[in-house]
C-alpha positions as YAML, in Angstrom:
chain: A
units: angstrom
residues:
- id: 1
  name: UNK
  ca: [-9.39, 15.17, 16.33]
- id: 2
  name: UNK
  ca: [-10.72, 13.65, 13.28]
- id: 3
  name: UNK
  ca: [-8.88, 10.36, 11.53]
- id: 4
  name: UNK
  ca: [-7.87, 10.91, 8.42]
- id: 5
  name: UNK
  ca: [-7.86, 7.27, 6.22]
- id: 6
  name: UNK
  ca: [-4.81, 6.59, 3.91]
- id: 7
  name: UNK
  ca: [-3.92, 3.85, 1.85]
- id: 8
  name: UNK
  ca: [-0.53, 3.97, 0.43]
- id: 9
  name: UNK
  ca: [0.49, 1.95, -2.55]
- id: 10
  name: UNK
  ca: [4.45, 1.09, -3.11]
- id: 11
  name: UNK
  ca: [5.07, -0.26, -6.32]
- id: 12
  name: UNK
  ca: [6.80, 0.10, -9.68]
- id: 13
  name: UNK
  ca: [6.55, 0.72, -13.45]
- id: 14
  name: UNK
  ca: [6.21, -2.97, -15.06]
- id: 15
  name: UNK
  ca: [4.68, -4.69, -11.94]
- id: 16
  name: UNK
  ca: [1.58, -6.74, -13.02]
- id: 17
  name: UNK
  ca: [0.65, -7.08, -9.43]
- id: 18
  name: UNK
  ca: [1.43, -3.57, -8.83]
- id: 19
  name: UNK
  ca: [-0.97, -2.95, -11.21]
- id: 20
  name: UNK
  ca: [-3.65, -5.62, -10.41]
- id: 21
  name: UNK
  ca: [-3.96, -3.78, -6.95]
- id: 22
  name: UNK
  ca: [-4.19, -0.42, -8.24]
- id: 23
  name: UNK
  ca: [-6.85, -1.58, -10.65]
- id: 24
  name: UNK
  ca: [-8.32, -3.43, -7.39]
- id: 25
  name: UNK
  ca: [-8.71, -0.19, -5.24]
- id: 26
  name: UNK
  ca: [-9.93, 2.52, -8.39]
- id: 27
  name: UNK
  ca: [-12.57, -0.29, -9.11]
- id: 28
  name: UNK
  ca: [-13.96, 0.14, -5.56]
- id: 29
  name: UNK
  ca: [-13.47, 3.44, -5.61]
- id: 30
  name: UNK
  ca: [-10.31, 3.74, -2.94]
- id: 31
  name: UNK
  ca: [-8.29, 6.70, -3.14]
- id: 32
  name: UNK
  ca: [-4.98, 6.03, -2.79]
- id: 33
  name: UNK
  ca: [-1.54, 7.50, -2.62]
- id: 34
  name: UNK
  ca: [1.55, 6.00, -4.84]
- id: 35
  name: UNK
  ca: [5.09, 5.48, -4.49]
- id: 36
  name: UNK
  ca: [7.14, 4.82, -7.16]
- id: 37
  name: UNK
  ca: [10.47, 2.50, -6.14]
- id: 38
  name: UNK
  ca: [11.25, 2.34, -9.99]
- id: 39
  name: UNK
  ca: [15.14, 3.24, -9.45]
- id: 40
  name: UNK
  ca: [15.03, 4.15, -5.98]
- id: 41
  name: UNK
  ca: [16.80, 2.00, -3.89]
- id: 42
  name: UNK
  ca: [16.74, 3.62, -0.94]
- id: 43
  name: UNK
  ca: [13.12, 3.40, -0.77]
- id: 44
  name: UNK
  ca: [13.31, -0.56, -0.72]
- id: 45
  name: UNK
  ca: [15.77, 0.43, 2.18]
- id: 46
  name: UNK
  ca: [12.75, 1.69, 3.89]
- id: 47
  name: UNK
  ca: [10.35, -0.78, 2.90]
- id: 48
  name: UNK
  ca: [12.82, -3.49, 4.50]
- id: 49
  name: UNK
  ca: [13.44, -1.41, 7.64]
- id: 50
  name: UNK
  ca: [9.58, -0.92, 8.04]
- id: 51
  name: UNK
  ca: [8.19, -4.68, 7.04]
- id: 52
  name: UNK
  ca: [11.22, -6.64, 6.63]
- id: 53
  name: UNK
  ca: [11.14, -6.78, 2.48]
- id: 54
  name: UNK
  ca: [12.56, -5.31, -0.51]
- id: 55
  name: UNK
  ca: [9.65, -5.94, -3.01]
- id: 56
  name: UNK
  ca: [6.23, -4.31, -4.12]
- id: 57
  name: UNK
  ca: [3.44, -4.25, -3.94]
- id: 58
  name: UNK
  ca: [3.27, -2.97, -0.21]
- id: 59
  name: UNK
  ca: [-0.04, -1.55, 0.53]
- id: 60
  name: UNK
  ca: [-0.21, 0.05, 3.53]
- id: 61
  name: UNK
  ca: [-4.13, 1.39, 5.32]
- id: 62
  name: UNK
  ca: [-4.09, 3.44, 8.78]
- id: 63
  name: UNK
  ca: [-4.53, 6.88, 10.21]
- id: 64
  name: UNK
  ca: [-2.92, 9.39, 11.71]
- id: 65
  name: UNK
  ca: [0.71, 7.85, 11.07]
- id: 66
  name: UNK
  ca: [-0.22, 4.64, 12.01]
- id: 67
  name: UNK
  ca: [-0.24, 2.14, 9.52]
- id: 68
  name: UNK
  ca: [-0.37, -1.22, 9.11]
- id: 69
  name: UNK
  ca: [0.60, -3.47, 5.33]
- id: 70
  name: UNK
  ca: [-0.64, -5.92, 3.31]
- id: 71
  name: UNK
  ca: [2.20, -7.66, 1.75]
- id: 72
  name: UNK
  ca: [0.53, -9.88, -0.45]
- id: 73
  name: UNK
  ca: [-2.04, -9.54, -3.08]
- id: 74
  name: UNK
  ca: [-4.74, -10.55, -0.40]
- id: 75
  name: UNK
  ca: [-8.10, -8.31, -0.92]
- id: 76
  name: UNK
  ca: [-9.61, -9.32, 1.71]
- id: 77
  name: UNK
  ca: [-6.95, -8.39, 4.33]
- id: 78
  name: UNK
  ca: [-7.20, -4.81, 2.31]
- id: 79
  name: UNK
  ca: [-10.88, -4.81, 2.96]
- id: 80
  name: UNK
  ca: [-10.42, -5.39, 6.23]
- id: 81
  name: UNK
  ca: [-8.01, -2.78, 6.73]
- id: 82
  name: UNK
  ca: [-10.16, -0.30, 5.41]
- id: 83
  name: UNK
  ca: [-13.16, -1.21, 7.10]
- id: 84
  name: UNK
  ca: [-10.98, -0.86, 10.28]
- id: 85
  name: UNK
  ca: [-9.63, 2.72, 9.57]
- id: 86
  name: UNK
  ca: [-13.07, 3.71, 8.55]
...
């Protein structure tokens, strides 16, 4: 069974660090997946029930349905993520 990598981006419209991380992972050419929280609350309900917080951005790298998250702008931790999942 082959691993599929993901990297998942939570954030929202106006988020300068949203965007600083999305601008982080195009520049090294990451694909990545986006959710949008902009109005949603219920999707901050799930960010706190996963990882314990209510803000973006949340980046999350795994396969397979396991993830783990970066919440902080800290690229290294996202490199190392990736390198990981691989």
């Amino acid at each position: 069974m082959s691993e599929t990598k993901t990297i998942v981006v939570w954030s929202r419209t106006g988020c300068h660090h949203c965007d600083e991380i999305k601008a982080y992972l195009q520049a090294n050419k990451y694909a990545y997946e986006l959710v949008d929280i902009e109005g949603r609350d219920y999707l901050r309900d799930i960010l706190e029930l996963k990882y314990g917080v209510r803000y973006v951005p949340v980046v999350e790298i795994g396969a397979n349905g396991r993830f783990e998250a970066v919440l902080e702008k800290d690229y290294k931790r996202i490199e190392e993520l990736v390198e990981r999942n691989a």
